[in-house]
N, C-alpha and C positions, 0 to 999 in steps of 0.2 A: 410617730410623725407621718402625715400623710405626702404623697406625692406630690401636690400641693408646696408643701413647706418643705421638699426636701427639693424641690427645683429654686425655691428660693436660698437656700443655704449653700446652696450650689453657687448661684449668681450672689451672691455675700460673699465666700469665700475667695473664686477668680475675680472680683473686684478689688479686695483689700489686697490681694496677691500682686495684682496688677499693680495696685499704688504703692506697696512696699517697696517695688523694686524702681517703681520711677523715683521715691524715696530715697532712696539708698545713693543712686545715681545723682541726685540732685546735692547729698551730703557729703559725697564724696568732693566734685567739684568743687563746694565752696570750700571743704576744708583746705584743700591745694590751696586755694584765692586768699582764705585765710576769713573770708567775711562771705554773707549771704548778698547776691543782686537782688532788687524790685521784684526783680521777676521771680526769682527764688523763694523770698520768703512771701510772696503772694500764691504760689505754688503751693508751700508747705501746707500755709493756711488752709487753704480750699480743700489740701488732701488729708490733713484733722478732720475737717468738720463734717467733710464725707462720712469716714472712717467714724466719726461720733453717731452723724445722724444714721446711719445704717447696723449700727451697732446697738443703737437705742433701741431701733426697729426691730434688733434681733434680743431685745431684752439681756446681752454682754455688758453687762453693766462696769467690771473694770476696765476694760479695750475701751468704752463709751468716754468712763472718767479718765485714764492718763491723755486721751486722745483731744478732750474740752480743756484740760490745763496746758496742753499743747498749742494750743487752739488760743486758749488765754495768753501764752507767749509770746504767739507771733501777732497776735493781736497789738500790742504791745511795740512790737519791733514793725510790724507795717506803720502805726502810725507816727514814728517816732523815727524812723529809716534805722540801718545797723548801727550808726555813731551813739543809738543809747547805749550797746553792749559795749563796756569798756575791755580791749586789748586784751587783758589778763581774764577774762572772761571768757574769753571766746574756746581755748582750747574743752574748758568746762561743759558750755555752752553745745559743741561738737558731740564729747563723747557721752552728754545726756541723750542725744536725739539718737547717735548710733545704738544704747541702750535700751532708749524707745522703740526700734523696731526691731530689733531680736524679743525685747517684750512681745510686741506684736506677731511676731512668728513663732515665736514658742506657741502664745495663745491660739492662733492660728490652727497650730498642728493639733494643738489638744481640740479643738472644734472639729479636725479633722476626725481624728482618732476615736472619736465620741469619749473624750477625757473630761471630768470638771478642771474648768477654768480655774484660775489661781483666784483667793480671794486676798491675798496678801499685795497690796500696790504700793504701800507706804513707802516705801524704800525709793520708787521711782516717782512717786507723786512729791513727795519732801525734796528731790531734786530739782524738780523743775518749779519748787514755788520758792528754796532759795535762789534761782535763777532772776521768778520774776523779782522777789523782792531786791537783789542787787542791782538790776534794771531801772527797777521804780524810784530806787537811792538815784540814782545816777539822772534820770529823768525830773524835770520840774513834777514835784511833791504833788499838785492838785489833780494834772495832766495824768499823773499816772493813777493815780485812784479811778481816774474817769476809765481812763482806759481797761484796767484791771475789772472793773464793776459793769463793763456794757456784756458782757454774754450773760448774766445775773439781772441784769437791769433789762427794763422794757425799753429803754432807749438809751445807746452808750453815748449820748451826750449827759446821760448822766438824771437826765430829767424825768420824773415820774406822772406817767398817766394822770387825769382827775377822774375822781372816782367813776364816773359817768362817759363811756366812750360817746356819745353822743354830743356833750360838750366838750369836744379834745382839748389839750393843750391850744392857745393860741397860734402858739408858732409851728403846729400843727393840724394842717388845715386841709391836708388833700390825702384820701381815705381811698384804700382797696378795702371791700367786704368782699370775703371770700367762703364758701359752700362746700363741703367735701360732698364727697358720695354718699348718699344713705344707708348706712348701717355700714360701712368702711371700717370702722373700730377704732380706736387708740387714736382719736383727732386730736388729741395733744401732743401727741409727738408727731403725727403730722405737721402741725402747726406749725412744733419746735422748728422741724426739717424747712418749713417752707423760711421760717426767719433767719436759717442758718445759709439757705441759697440767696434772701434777699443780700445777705452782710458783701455779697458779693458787686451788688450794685449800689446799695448806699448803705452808710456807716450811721447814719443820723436819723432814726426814727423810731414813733413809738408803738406796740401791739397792745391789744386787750382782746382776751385776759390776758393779762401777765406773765404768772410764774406756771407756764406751760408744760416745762421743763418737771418741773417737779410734784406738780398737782393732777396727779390721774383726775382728780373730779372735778376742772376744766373739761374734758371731751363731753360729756353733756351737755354743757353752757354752749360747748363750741358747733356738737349736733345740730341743739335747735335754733342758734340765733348768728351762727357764724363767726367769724374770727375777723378784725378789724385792725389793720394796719395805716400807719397814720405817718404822712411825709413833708417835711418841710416848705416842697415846691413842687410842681405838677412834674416840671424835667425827672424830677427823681424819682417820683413815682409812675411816671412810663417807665423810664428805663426799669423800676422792679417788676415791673411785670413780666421780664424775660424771665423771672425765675419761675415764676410757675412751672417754665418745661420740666425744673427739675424734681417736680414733685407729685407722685400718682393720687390718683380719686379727688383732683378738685374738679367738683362739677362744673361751677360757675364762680366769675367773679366781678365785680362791678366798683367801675371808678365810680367815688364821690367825692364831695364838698364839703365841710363841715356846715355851711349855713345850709344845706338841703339835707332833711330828713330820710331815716332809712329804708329802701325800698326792701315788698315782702320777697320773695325769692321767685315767686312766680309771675312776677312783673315783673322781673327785673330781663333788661334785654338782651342778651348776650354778648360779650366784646369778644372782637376778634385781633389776634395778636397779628403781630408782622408776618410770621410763619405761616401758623399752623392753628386750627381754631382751641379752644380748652377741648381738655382732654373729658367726654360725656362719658362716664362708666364705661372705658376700655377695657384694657389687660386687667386680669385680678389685680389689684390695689396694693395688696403689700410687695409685689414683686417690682414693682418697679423702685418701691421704697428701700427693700432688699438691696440695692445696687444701684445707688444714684447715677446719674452718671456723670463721671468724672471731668470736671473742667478744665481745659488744656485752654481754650481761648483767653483771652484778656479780660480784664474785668468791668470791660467796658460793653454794657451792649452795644446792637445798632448790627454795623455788617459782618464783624465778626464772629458773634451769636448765629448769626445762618449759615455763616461758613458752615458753623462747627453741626449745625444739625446733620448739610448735605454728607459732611464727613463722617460722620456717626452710621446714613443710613449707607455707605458704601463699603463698611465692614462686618460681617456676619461671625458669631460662634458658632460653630459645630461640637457637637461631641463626639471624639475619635473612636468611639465603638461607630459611629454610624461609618465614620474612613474608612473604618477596617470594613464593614460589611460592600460599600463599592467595591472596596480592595478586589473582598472575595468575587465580587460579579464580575467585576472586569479581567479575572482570574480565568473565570468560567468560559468567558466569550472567546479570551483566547487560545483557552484548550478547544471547546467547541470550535471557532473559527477555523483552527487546524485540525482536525477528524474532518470538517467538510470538505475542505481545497485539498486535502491527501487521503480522500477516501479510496477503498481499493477499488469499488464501482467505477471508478471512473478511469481505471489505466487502460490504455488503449482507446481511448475515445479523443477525438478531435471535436473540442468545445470552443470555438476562439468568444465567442458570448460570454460564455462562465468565465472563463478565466478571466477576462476582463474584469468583468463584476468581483471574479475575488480576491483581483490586485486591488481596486479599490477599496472592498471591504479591507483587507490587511492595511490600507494606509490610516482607513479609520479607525482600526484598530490600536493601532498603534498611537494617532490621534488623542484617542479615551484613554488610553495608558498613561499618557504623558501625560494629560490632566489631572484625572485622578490622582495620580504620583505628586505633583504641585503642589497639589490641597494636602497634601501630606509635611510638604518640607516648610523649615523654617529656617532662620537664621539662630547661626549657634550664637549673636552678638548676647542673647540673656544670659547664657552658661557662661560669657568671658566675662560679661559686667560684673558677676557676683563675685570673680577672683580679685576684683578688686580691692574689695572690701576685708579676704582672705588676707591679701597682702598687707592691709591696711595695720590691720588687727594684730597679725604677728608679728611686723616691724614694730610696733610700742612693746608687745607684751614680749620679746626677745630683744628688745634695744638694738635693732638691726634698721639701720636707712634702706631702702630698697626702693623699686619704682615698677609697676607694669607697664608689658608695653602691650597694647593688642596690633595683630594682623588679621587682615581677610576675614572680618570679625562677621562680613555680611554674606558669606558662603552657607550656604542651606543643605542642611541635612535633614533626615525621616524623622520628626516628630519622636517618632517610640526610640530611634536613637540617638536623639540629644538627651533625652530623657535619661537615659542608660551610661551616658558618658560623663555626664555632669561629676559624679562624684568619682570616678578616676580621677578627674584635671584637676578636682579638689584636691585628692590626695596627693597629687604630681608636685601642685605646685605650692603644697605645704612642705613637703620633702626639700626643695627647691629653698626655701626659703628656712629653715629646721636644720637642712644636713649640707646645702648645696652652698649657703652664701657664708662666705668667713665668718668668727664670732666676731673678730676686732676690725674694724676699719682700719687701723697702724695696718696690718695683715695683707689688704690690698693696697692699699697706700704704696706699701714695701715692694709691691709684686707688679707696679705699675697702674693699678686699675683705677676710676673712679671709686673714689669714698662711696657712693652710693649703690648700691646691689642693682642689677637689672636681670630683670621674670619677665622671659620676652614668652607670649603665645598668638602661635600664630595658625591660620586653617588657609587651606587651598583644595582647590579638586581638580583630579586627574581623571577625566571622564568618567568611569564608574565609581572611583572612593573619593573619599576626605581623608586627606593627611593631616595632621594635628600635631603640631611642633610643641613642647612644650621647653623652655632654652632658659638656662642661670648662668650666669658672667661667675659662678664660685671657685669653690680650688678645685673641682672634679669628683670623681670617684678613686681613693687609690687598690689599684687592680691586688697587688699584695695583703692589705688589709683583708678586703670580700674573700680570697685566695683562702687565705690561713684560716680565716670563720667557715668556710664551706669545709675547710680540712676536717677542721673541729667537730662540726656539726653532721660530720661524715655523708656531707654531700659531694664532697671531689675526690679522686685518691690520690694520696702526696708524691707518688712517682709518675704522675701522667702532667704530659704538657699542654696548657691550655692555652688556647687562645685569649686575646683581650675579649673577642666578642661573647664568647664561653663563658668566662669570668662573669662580665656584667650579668649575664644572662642569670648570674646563683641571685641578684638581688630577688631575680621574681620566683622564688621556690619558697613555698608555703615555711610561713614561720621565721623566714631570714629577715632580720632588723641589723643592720650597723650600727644603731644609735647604743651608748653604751647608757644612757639612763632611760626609765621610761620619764618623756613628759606628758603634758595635755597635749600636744600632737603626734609625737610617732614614739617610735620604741616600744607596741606593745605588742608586734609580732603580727601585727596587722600589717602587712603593707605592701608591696610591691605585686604580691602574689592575688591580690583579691581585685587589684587594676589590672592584672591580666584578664580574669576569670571574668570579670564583668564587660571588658570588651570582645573577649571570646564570643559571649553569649549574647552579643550581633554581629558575629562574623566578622570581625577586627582582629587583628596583631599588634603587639605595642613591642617596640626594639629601643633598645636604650645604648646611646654614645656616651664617651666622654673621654677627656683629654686632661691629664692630672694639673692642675692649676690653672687651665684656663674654663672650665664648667664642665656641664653636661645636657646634652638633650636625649629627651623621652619623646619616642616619635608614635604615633599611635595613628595604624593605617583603618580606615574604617570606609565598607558598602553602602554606598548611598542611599540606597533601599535593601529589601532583604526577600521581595516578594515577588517578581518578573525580573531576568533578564537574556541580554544574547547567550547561547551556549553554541558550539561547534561540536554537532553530534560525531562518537565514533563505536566502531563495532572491536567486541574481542569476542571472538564463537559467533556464538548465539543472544549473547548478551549487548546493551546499549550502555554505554555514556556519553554525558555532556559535561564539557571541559570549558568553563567560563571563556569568552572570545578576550575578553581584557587580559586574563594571565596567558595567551598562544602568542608569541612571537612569530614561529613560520611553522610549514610541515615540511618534511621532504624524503625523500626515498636515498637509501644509502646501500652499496654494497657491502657483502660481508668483508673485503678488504679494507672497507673503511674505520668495520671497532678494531679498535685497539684495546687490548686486556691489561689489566691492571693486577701487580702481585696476588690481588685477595680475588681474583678470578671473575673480577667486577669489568664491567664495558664503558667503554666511552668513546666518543665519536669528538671531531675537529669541524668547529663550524668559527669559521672570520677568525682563525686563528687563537681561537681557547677552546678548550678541551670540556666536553659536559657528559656528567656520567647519563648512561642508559637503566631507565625504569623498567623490565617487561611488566605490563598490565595484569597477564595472564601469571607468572606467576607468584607478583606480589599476591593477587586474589587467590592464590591456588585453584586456579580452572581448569576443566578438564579440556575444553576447545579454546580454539585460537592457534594461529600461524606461531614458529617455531623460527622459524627461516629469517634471518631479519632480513633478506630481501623480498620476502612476501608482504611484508607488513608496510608499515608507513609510522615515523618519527614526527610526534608533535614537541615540540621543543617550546616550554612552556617556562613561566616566568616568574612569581610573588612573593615578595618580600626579599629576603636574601638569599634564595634558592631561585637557581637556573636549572634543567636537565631537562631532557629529551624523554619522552614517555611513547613505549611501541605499542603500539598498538596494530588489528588486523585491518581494518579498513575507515576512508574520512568518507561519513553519509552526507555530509550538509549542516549550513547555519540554521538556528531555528530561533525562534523566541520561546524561550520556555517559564512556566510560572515552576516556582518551588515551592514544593510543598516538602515539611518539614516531616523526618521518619518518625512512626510511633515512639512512646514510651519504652515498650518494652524493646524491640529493637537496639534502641542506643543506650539501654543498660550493659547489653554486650562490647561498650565500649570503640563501636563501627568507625564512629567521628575520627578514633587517632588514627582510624586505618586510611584516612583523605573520603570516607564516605561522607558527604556532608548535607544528603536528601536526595528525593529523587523528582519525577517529574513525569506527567503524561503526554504521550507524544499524538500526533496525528489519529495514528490508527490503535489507540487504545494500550497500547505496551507499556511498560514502565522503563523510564532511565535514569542511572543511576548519576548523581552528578558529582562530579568529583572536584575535592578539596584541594588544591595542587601543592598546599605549601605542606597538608598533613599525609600526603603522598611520599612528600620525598622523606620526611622522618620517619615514616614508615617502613621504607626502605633502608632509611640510612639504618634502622637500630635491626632491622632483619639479615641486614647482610655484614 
């Protein structure tokens, strides 16, 4: 495959990606409602026949076919409104379309994966045409044949061409001739495509050739003599000419009349549309085919057809390798920016000009940061809408009621870390719903609660992170249960006393399942341990609560970004760190009167009336330099997660803005990370600092002393 065709599969893929999940969203709804709105199944339609015609495009011939009998469905229920599906039908009706697009995403990934496709569809094609056929029972007998027969038919009114497009139908009398691009390829399924965006403006008209769809040897008919659409009334046939936007390489196309003969193509004058004029051999031709584009507007042309173009032109894709590459530059400027305004050339000199110039450079700096950063974040509302669907799925398949709730679902995180967290919150809040929510409703019934289970998720941000609440209304965790399995499993010793928060802490240790069978979702030793590891590896903590019959929450603290931020440099020796400004609470200088020693010859100081132990810097690192004296030195009393303590250190240089840059390979084979080593960082004048982890700091300590 050329480059070419693999920027098209690109744009295939993030397109049907995109409409699966406005999909999903759209089935979810109605299932609640219990029925499809107007606007629903006019939605679903448009997002078939996409998903066909671009699929066609991409020669996916079963995606193309379950997607056309989809397509044939809703056909069906538009024109007929949802009272043709009878009551008893509907839950059927539901869990065919939720099957339809796991079809589609399975399909999907193998496209991704470079797998062959499934060729086996029957199973879900035989669904949805018992569908239609219960439909069509229920529907007046003639009505639905018509219906059923217009994606097949050159006109779903049912009425067939005369052999001769030149003398149309009577009651078809007002004609588009339409032109593709010369040598464009495959003009039959362009064609197809253009008829399947016209279904969006009239339901009533006829094409020649005809059977487009299934006759490759239509695209030379259609090469040299063009494609000819034929409309009941002239209204209808303006309004279809909005659809050309949605279809590339048509070069030209020209109203006519059936009583006036067909002009050659090079007379013919060009029409220009309300927008925009026809597209003359633009962008490569299959690429826009590749990826229609998706119609969210009404199905009405006129003013909201331009809404929808000026909206279209005010959203751009990017490809997040290029993100990362600003990332790196804007990295660069502000290492650079810092070696210029702290260069040592310049101590002792009185600049009041420069400086000036390099307060401003730094606000622009900073400026470019935050932007760049923006283009980065998104909203994590996609990774909560999908749990929807999670919950949806294992309340039938466990016979459990349940309900999601979302919060703060429009709080923006780093792109690379929604990405990365998606599938912990999957696995949270299958657990939630698997080990979290009683089996019997009598169970809560008894215990006070709603019959119904509540998965509440919720996200907020506390200046540099996102906290991520994950919450179930079940019976808890019981602490004794985890207790006795961590005995077992000789993760705990049976004469030591644990904390509750200790306890919880054994679900996340490699291998620990509670569940005593395995099913299709947990129990298989998978679990708790591999939601750490994956928010670990963007710089998150996940801590889990719980209260025995009233639920449990799994909180998962995560960095907004991972690539620039403030650190408050300080010195031990000779050596640098930087200590995140979000985890410092205060500094402050302490007499030696003030530690106070602890049995196990450990330190701690008194600040607002609780007691925090003392870190020395120097010889948790084992350094040979650094103050001794704690009143040489200076206490940073530092904060993250469940750990509070004061860390000594020799002297505080200053704020900086530092970029992180992450340690070699071989380096963190030796394991640095547990030591709170967590990267380092280029300072001003070329030195390196060490930046330090604070929460892997104090475990560090805690298991060293």
């Amino acid at each position: 495959m050329g480059s070419g065709n693999d920027s098209i599969l690109d744009m295939y893929l993030y397109e049907t990606n995109t409409l699966l999940e406005q999909l999903d969203g759209i089935l979810l709804a109605a299932e609640a409602a219990d029925t499809f709105s107007e606007d629903s199944v006019n939605e679903i339609f448009r997002i078939m026949h996409t998903i066909k015609g671009s699929s066609a495009m991409m020669e996916f011939s079963s995606l193309m076919t379950v997607a056309h009998r989809i397509e044939d469905l809703f056909f069906l229920i538009r024109e007929k409104t949802m009272e043709v599906v009878p009551e008893q039908t509907r839950p059927e009706l539901f869990d065919m379309l939720f099957q339809a697009v796991d079809f589609f995403r399975g399909e999907i990934e193998k496209v991704e994966s470079d797998e062959p496709l499934s060729q086996s569809i029957d199973h879900i094609v035989s669904k949805i045409n018992s569908l239609i056929d219960k439909i069509q029972g229920t529907a007046a007998a003639p009505d639905a044949g018509e219906a059923a027969g217009a994606e097949n038919s050159p006109a779903p009114s049912g009425a067939a061409p005369e052999a001769g497009v030149e003398a149309a139908n009577p009651d078809y009398l007002f004609g588009v001739h339409v032109y593709f691009d010369e040598g464009s390829g495959m003009e039959n399924l362009r064609a197809f495509m253009l008829v399947n965006n016209v279904k969006d403006y009239s339901s009533d008209f006829l094409y020649f050739p005809e059977n487009v769809e299934n006759d490759p040897s239509t695209s030379d008919r259609i090469a040299d003599q063009g494609f000819m659409l034929w409309f009941r009334t002239a209204d209808e046939r303006d309004r279809a000419l909005h659809a050309m936007d949605g279809v590339g390489a048509i070069r030209q196309y020209q109203p006519m009349d059936a009583a006036k003969p067909a002009v050659h193509p090079e007379h013919v004058e060009q029409v220009h549309k309300d927008e925009a004029a026809p597209k003359a051999g633009a962008a490569p031709a299959p690429k826009t085919d590749a990826a229609p584009p998706a119609k969210t507007a009404g199905t009405n042309a006129g003013p909201g057809a331009g809404g929808q173009q000026h909206a279209k032109e005010s959203l751009i894709s990017v490809n997040l390798s290029k993100l990362d590459q600003l990332m790196a530059v804007v990295s660069e400027i502000v290492i650079t920016e810092s070696m210029v305004t702290s260069s040592p050339d310049l101590k002792g000199l009185r600049l009041d000009n420069f400086t000036k110039s390099a307060r401003d450079l730094r606000k622009l700096t900073d400026d470019l940061q935050d932007v760049s950063m923006s283009l980065r974040m998104v909203p994590v509302s996609g990774t909560f809408q999908k749990m929807n669907r999670i919950v949806r799925d294992m309340s039938k398949k466990l016979g459990k009621r349940a309900k999601l709730t979302l919060i703060g679902e429009d709080t923006e995180v780093d792109k690379t870390i929604v990405d990365s967290i998606s599938d912990p919150i999957m696995h949270i809040v299958r657990n939630s719903m698997d080990h979290g929510l009683e089996e019997h409703e009598a169970d809560r019934v008894a215990a006070g609660k709603d019959p119904v289970g509540e998965v509440i998720l919720s996200a907020r941000h506390t200046g540099s992170e996102v906290i991520i609440e994950i919450k179930d209304d079940g019976q808890g965790v019981d602490t004794q249960v985890v207790l006795n399995k961590a005995i077992r499993q000789g993760l705990a010793a049976p004469d030591h006393e644990y904390s509750q928060k200790e306890i919880l802490n054994f679900l996340m240790m490699p291998g620990f399942s509670t569940n005593t069978e395995v099913t299709e979702f947990s129990g298989r030793g998978v679990g708790m341990d591999v939601v750490k590891k994956n928010v670990a590896d963007v710089g998150g903590i996940v801590s889990i609560s719980s209260e025995w019959g009233k639920g449990m929450t799994t909180t998962l603290k995560i960095p907004l970004t991972m690539a620039i931020m403030d650190g408050m440099e300080v010195s031990v020796g000779d050596s640098m760190f930087t200590i995140p400004i979000n985890s410092i609470q205060s500094s402050l200088k302490v007499a030696a009167g003030d530690v106070i020693h602890d049995p196990a010859q450990g330190e701690m100081v008194k600040i607002r009336d609780n007691f925090y132990p003392i870190i020395r810097a120097k010889e948790l690192f084992c350094m040979e330099q650094g103050c001794d004296n704690i009143e040489d030195g200076i206490l940073m009393w530092v904060e993250a997660g469940e750990h509070s303590y004061c860390l000594f250190v020799d002297e505080l240089i200053g704020e900086h803005q530092i970029v992180v840059k992450p340690l070699p390979n071989y380096i963190n084979s030796f394991g640095v990370k547990n030591f709170g080593i967590n990267g380092c960082s280029i300072l001003g004048d070329g030195s390196i600092s060490i930046i330090l982890d604070v929460v892997n700091v104090y475990t560090a300590a805690h298991n060293a002393y």
